[in-house]
VOPAGU-2260 file (C-alpha; in pm, 1 decimal, decimal comma):
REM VOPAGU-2260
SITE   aa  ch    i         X         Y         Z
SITE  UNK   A    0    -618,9   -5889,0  -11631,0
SITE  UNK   A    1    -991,5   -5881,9  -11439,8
SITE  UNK   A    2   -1031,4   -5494,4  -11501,8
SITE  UNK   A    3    -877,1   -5333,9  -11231,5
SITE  UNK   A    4    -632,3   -5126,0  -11360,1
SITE  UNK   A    5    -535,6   -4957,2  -11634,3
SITE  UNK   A    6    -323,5   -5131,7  -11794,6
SITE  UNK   A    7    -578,4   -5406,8  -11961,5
SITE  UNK   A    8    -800,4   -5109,0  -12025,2
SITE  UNK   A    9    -991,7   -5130,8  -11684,5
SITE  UNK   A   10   -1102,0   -4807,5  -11495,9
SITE  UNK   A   11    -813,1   -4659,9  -11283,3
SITE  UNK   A   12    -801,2   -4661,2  -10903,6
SITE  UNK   A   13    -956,8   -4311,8  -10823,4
SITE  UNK   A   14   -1321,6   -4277,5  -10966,1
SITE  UNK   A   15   -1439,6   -4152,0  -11259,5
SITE  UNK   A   16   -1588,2   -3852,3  -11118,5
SITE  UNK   A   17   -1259,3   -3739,5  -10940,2
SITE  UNK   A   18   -1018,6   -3503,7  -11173,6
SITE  UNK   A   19    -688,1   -3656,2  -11244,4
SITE  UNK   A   20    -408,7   -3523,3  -10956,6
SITE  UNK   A   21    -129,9   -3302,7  -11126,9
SITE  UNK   A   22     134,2   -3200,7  -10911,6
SITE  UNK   A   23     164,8   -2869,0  -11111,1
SITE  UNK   A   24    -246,1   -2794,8  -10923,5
SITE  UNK   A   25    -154,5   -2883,1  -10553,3
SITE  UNK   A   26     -85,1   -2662,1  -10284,0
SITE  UNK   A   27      85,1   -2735,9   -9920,6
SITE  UNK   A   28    -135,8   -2813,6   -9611,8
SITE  UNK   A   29      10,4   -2646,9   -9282,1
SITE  UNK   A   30     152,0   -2854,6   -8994,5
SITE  UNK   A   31     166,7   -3186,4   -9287,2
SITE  UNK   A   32     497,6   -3282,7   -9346,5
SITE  UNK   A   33     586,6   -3437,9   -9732,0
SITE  UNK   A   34     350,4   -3687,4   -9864,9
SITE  UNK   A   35     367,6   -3877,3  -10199,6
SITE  UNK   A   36     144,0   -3876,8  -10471,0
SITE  UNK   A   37     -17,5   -4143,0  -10714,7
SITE  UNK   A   38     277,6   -4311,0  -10862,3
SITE  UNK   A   39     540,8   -4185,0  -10592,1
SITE  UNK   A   40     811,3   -4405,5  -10617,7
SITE  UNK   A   41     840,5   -4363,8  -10235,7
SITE  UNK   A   42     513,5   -4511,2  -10200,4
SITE  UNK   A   43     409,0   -4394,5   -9868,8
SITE  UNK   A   44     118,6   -4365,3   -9677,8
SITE  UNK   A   45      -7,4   -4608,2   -9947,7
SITE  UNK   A   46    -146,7   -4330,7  -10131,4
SITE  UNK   A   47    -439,2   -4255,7   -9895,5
SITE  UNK   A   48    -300,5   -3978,2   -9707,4
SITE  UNK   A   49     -89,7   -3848,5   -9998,4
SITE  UNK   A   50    -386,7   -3594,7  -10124,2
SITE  UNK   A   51    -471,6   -3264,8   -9876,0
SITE  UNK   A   52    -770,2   -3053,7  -10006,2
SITE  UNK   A   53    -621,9   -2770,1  -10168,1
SITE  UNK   A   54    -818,9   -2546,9  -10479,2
SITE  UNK   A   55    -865,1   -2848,1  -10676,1
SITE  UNK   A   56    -954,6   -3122,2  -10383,8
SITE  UNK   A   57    -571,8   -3253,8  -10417,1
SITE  UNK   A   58    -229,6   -3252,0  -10406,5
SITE  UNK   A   59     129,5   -3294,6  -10233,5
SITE  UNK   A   60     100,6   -3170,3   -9883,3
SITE  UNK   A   61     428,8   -3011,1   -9858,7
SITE  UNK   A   62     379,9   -2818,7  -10196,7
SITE  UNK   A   63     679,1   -2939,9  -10294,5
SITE  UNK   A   64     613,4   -3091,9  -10646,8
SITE  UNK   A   65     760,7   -2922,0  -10968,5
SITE  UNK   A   66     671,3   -2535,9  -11007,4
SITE  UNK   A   67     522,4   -2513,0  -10690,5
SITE  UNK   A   68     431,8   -2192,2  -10520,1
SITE  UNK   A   69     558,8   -2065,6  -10226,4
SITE  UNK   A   70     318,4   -2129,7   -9947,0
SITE  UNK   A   71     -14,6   -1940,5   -9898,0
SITE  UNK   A   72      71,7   -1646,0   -9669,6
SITE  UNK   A   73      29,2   -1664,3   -9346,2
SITE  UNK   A   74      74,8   -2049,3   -9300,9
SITE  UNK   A   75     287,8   -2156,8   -9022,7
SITE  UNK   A   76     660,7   -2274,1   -9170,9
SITE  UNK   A   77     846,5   -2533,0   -8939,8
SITE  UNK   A   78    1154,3   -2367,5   -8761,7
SITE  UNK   A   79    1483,0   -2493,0   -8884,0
SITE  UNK   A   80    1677,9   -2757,8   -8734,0
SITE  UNK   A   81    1954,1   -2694,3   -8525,9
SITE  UNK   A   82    2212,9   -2711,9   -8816,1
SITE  UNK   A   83    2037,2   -2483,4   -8976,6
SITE  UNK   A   84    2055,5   -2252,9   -8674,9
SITE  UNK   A   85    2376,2   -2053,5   -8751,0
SITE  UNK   A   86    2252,8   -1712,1   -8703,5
SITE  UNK   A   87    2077,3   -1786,2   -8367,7
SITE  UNK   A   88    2375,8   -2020,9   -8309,9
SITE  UNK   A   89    2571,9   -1741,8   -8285,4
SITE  UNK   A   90    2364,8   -1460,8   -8130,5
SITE  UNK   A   91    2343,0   -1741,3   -7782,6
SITE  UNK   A   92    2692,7   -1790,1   -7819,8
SITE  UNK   A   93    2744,1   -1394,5   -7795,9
SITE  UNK   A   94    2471,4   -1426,5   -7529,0
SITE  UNK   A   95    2686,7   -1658,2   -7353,0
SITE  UNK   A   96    3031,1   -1522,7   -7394,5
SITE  UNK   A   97    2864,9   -1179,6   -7231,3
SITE  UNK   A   98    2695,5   -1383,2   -6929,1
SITE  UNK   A   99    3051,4   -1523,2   -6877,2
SITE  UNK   A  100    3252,9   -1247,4   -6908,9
SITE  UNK   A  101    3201,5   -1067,9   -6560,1
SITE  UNK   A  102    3258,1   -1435,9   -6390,4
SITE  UNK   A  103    3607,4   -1417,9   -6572,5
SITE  UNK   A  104    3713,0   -1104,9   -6500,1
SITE  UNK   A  105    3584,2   -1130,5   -6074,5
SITE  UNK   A  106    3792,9   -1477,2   -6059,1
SITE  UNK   A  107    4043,5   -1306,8   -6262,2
SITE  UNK   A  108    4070,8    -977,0   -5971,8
SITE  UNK   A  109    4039,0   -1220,3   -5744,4
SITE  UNK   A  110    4329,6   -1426,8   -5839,4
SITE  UNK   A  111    4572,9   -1178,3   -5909,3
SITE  UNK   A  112    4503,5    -979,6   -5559,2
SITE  UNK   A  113    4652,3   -1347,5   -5447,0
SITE  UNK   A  114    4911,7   -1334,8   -5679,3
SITE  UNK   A  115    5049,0    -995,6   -5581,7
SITE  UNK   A  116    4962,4   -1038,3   -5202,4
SITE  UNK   A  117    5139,5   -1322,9   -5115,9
SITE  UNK   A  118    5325,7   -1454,8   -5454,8
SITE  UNK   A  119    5480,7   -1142,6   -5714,9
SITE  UNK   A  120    5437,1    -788,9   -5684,5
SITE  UNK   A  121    5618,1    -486,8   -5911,7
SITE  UNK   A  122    5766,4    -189,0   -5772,3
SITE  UNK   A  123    5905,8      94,8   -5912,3
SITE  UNK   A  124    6257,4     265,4   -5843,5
SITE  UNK   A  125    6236,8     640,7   -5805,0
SITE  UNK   A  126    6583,5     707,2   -5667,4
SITE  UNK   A  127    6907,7     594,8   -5769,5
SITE  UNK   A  128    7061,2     434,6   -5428,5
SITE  UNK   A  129    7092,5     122,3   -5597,9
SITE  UNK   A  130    7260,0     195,2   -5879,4
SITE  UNK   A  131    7411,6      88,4   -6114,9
SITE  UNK   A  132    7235,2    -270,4   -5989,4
SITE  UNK   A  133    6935,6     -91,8   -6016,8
SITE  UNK   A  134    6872,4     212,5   -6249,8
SITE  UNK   A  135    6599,8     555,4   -6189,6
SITE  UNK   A  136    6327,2     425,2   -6387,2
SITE  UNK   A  137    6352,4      69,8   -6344,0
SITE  UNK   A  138    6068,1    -205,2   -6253,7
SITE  UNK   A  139    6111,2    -494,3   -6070,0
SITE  UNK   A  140    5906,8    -814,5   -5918,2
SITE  UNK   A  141    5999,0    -940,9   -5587,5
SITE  UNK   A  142    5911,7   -1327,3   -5487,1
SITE  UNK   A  143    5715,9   -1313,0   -5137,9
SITE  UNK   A  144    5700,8   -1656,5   -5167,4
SITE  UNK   A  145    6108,7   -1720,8   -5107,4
SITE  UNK   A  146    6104,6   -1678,1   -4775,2
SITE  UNK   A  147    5825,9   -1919,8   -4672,2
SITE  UNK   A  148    6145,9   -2155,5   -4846,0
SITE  UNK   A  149    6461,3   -2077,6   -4721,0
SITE  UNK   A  150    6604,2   -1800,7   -4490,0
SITE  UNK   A  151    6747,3   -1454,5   -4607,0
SITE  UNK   A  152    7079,2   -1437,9   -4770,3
SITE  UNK   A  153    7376,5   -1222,0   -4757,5
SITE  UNK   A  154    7357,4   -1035,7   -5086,5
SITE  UNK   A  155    6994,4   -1077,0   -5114,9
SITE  UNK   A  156    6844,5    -735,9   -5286,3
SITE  UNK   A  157    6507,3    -691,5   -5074,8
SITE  UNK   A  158    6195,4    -497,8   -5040,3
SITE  UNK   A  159    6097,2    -424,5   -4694,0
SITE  UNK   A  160    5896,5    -145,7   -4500,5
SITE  UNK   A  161    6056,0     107,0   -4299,6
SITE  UNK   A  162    5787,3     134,2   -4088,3
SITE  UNK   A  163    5886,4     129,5   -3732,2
SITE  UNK   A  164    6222,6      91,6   -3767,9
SITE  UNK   A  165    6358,1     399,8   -4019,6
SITE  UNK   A  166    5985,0     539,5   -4018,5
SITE  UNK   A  167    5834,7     654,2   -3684,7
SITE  UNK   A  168    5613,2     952,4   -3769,2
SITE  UNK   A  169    5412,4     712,5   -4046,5
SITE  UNK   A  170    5047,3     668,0   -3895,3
SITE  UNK   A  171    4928,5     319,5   -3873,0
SITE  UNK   A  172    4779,9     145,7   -4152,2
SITE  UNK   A  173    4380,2     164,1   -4087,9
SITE  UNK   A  174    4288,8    -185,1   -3969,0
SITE  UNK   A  175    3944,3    -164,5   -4189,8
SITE  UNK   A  176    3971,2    -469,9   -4410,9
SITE  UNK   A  177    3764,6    -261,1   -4703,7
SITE  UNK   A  178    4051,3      16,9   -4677,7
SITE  UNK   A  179    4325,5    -257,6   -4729,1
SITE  UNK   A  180    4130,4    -406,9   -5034,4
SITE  UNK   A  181    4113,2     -72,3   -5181,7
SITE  UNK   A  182    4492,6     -43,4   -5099,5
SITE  UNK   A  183    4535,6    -358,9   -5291,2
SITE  UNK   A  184    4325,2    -298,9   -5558,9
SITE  UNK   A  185    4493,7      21,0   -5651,2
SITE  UNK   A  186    4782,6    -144,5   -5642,4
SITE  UNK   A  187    4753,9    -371,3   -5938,2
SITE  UNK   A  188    4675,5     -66,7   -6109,5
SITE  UNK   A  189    4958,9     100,6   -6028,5
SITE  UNK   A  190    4816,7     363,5   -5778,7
SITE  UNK   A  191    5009,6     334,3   -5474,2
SITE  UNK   A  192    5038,5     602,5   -5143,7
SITE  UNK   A  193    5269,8     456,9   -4916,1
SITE  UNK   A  194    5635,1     628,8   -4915,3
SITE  UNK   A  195    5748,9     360,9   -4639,5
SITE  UNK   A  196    5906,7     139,6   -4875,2
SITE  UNK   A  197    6256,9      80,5   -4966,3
SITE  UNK   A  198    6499,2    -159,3   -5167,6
SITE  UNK   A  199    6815,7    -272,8   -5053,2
SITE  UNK   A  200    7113,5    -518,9   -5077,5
SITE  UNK   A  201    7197,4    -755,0   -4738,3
SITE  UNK   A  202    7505,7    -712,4   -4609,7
SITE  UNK   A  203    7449,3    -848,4   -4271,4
SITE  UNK   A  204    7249,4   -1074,8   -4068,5
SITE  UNK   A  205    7134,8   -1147,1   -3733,7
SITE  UNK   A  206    7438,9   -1215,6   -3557,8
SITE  UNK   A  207    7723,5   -1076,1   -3764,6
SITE  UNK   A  208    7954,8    -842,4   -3707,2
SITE  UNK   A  209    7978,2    -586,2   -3972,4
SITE  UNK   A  210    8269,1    -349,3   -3986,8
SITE  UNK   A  211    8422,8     -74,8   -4163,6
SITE  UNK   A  212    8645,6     -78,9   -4264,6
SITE  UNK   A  213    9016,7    -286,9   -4295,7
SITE  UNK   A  214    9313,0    -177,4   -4418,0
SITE  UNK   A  215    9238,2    -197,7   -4734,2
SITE  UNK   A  216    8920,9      -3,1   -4697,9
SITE  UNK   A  217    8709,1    -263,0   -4721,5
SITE  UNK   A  218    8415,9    -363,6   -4530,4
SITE  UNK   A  219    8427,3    -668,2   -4301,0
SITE  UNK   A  220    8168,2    -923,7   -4210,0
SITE  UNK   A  221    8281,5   -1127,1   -3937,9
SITE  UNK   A  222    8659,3   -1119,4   -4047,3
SITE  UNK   A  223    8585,4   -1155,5   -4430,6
SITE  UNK   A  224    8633,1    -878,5   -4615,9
SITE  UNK   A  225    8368,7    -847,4   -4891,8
SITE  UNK   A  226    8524,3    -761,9   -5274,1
SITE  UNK   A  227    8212,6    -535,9   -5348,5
SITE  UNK   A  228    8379,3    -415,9   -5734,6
SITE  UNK   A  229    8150,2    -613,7   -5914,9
SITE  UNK   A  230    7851,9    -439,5   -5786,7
SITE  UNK   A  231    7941,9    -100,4   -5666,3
SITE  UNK   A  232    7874,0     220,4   -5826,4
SITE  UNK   A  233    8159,4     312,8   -6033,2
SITE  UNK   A  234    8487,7     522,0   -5812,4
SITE  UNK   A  235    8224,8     452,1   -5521,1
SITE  UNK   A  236    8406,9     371,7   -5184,2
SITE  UNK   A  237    8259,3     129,2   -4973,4
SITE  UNK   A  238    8205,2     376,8   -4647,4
SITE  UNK   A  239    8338,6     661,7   -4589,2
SITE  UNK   A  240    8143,8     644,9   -4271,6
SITE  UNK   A  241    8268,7     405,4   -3983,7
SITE  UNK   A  242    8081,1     183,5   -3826,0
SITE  UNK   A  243    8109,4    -116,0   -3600,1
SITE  UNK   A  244    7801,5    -314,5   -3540,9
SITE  UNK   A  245    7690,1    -662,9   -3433,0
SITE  UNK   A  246    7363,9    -706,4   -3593,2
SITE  UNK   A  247    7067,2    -832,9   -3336,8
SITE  UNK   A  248    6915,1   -1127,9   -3354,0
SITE  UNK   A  249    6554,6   -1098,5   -3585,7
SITE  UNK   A  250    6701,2    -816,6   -3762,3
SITE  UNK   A  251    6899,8    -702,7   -4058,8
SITE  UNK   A  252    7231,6    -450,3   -4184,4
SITE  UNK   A  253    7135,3    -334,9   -4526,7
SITE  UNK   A  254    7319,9    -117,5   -4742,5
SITE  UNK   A  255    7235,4      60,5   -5122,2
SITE  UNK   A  256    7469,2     -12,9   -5384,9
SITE  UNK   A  257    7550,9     326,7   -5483,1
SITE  UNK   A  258    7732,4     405,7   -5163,5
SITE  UNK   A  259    7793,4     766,1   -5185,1
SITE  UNK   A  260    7387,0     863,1   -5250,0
SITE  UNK   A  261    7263,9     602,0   -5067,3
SITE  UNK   A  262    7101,7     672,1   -4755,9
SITE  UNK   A  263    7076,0     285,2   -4570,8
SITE  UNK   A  264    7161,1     173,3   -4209,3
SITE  UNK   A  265    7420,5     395,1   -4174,6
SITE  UNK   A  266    7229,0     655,9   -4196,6
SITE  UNK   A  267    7003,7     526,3   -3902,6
SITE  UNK   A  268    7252,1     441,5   -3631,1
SITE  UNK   A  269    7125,3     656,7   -3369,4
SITE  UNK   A  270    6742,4     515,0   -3448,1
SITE  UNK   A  271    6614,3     194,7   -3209,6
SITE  UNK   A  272    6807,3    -113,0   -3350,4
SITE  UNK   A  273    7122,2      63,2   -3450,9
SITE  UNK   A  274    7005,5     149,2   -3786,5
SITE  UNK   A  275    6922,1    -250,1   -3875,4
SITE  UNK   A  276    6553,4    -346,4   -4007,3
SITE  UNK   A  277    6320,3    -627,0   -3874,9
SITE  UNK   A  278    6352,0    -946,9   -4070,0
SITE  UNK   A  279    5975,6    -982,1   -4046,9
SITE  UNK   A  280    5945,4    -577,2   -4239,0
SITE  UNK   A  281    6073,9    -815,6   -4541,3
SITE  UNK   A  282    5797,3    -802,1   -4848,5
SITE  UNK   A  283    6003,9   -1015,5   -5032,6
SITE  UNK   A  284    6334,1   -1047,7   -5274,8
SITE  UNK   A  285    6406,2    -831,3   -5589,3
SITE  UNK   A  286    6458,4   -1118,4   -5829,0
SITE  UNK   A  287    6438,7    -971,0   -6194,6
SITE  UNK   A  288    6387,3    -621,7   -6370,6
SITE  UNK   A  289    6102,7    -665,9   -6586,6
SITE  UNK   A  290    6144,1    -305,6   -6779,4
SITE  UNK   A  291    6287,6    -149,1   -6961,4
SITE  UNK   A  292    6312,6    -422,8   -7202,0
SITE  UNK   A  293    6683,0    -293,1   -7276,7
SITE  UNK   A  294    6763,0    -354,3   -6892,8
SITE  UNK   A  295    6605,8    -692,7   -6817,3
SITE  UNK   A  296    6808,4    -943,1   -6623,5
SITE  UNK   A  297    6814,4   -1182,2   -6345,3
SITE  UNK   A  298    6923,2   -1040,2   -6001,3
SITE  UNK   A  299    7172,5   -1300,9   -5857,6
SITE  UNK   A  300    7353,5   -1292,1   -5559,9
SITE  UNK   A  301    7726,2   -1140,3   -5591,2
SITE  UNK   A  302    8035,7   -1402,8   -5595,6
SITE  UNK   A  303    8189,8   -1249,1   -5260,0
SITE  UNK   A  304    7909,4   -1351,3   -5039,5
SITE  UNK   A  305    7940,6   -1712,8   -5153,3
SITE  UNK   A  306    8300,0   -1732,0   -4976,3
SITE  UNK   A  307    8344,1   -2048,7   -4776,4
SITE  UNK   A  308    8516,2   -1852,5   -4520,2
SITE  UNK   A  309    8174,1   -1636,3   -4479,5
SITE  UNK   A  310    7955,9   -1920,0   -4495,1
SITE  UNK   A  311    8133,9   -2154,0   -4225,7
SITE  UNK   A  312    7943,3   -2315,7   -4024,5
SITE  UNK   A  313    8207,4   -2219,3   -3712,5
SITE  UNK   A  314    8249,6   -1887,7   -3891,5
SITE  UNK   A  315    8265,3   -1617,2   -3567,2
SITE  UNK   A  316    7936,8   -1416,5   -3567,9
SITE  UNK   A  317    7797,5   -1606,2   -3840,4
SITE  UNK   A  318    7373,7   -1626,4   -3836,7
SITE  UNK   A  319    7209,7   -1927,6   -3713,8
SITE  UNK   A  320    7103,8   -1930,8   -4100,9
SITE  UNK   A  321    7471,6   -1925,9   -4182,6
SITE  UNK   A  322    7583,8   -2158,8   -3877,3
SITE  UNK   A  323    7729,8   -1863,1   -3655,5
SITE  UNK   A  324    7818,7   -1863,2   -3284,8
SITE  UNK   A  325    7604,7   -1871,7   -3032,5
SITE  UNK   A  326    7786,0   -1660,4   -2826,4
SITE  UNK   A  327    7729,2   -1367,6   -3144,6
SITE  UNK   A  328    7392,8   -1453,0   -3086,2
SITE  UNK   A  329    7388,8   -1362,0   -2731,4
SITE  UNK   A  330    7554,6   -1027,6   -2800,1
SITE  UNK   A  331    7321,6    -949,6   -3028,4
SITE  UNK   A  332    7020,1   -1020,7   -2757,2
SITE  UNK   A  333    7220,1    -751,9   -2573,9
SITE  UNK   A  334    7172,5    -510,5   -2897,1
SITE  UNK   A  335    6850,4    -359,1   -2821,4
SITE  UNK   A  336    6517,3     565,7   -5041,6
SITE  UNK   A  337    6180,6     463,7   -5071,4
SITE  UNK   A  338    6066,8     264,9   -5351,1
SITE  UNK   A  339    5681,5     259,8   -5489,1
SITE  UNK   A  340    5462,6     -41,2   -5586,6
SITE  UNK   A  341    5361,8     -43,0   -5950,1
SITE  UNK   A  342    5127,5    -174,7   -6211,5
SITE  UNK   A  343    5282,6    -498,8   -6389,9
SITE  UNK   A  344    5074,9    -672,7   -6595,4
SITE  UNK   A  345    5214,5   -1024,2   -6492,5
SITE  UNK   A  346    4976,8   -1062,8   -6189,1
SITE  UNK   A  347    4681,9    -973,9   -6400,2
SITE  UNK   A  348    4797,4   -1215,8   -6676,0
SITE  UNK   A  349    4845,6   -1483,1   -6436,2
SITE  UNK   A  350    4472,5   -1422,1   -6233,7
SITE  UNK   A  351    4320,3   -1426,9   -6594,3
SITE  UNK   A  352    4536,7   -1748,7   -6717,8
SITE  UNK   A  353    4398,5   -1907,2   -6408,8
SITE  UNK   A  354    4054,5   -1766,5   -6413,3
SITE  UNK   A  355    4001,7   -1903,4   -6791,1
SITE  UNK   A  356    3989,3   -2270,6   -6628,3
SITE  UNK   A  357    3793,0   -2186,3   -6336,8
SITE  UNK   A  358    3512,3   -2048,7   -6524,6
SITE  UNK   A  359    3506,6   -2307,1   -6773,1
SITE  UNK   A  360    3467,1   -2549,8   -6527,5
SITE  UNK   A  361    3205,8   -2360,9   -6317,5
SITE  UNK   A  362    2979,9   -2288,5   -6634,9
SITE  UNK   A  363    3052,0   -2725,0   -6738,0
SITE  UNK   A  364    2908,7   -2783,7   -6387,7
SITE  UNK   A  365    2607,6   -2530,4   -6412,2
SITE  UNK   A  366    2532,5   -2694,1   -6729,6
SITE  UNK   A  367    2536,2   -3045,7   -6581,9
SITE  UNK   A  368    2275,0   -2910,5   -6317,5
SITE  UNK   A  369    2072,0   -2775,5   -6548,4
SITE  UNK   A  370    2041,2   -3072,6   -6764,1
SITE  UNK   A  371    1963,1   -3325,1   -6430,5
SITE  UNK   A  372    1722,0   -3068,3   -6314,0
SITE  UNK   A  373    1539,2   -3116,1   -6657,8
SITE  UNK   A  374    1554,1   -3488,5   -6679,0
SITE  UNK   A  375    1415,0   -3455,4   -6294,4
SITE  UNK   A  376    1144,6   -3292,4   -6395,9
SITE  UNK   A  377    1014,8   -3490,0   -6748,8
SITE  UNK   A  378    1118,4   -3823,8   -6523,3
């Protein structure tokens, strides 16, 4: 070769002057990111930029050549990347789930005040009028959305307040809306204080003429006798007080199904409306018992009020819901054991199944604002 390198025994490419680089004698410049060194396979920056000033004048900038040390203290150390992260990773995910959590649980109380108000609510059965249907000790949710369907049926088990029609001496409910969402409040916790609310089975409605009893000592809706074995309390009699009522129209004959405790319409025959309840005092329909676990079971309606006879269309003093007369109807122009709500988790459950989505979505479309608020402002 022409003597420029040192392989045919020409001088090398730093000057003679200049010690010899070792990577053992280098030491990291801060803020420089890794740089190669004479003979660096990588071969980058060309070698030019590959040498910071350390002790000796040279070496790798990162200080990452073989035996190293650890960087002079008090130099600056780039952060981690964001893989690298997984400690603050999870301290803004904590940071997150916290910010989030009173967002679920508002849309979650929110919810399930809707839920109980106008979809389920529990109650709780103190007495035992309704027994053996219903048991002392027994919790069950009522459907306030049934109603909005399809009219009341004979049979029907319902919640309803006496209000007004078995309760006169009951003050008012306060018309303060903040009162009423404390009422609600407490009662998805279980705290109730109103004593105006009862359960109990359908026997008649507007329109038909209930009697007792026949022959046979059964009791009569307009000419059909009702079989009432399969849901009576055991050696109960239907009655063993008579009555003879055409139900008015808007209202309701109801009746417990332990007969001999039970104190029902027949026990309010000298009150205004003969001892029948408004249809619009209906909360809703007693459609399961949710506990015990040993007692749960669908409430359906009993066999005998399905009999064609009952349900004729041309059936004397049947309902306009059932297709009755309207001459019944005209008659009944003419006609001038509490239960308590309780806590049930299923309204809860259902606000915070609901609420999960709602604030997922809600924090995805904060996020989304966030980020075009950014761009906005680098743009």
């Amino acid at each position: 070769m022409n003597g420029s390198g040192a392989l045919d025994g020409g001088s090398p490419p730093w000057g003679p002057a200049d010690p010899v680089p070792e990577a053992r004698n280098t030491q990291a410049l801060p803020g420089l990111g890794p740089v190669s060194g004479p003979g660096d396979p990588s071969g980058r920056d060309g070698g030019g930029a590959a040498y910071g000033t350390g002790s000796n004048g040279s070496g790798p900038a990162d200080g990452s050549g073989p035996g190293a040390p650890d960087a002079a203290p008090g130099t600056e150390q780039e952060p981690p990347g964001d893989g690298q992260d997984a400690k603050g990773g999870k301290r803004k995910r904590k940071r997150s789930f916290w910010r989030e959590l009173p967002v679920l649980i508002v849309v979650a109380i929110v919810l399930a005040l809707i839920i109980k108000s106008f979809a389920i609510q529990a109650f709780y059965i103190p007495s035992g009028s309704m027994e053996n249907t219903l048991e002392i000790g027994d919790r069950v949710l009522i459907n306030k959305v049934v109603y909005h369907l399809r009219s009341i049926h004979r049979g029907d088990i319902i919640v309803f307040d006496g209000t007004g029609s078995w309760d006169f001496d009951t003050p008012p409910a306060s018309p303060n809306i903040f009162s009423k969402a404390v009422s609600e409040l407490e009662g998805i916790v279980g705290v109730s204080h109103d004593s105006d609310i009862y359960i109990k089975r359908v026997i008649g409605l507007p329109g038909d003429h209930v009697v007792c009893c026949n022959s046979k000592g059964q009791i009569t809706v307009d000419g059909v006798a009702l079989s009432e074995s399969s849901y009576l309390y055991p050696d109960n009699a239907p009655s063993t007080q008579k009555f003879n009522i055409t139900v008015p129209a808007g209202r309701l004959w109801v009746m417990g199904d332990h007969r001999a405790v039970s104190y029902d319409s027949r026990g309010h025959m000298g009150d205004p409306g003969g001892g029948t309840i408004p249809e619009s005092a209906v909360l809703g329909r007693a459609f399961v018992i949710i506990w015990p676990p040993s007692r749960w079971g669908i409430l359906n309606i009993p066999a005998t009020f399905e009999q064609p006879k009952l349900n004729a269309p041309a059936a004397a003093g049947g309902s306009a819901a059932a297709g009755g007369s309207s001459a019944a109807l005209e008659t009944a122009l003419d006609n001038g054991t509490p239960v308590r709500p309780t806590t049930s988790p299923l309204p809860l459950a259902l606000g915070f199944v609901g609420a999960v989505p709602i604030t997922w979505l809600q924090r995805r479309v904060r996020l989304r604002r966030k980020v075009k608020r950014s761009r906005s402002r680098v743009a």
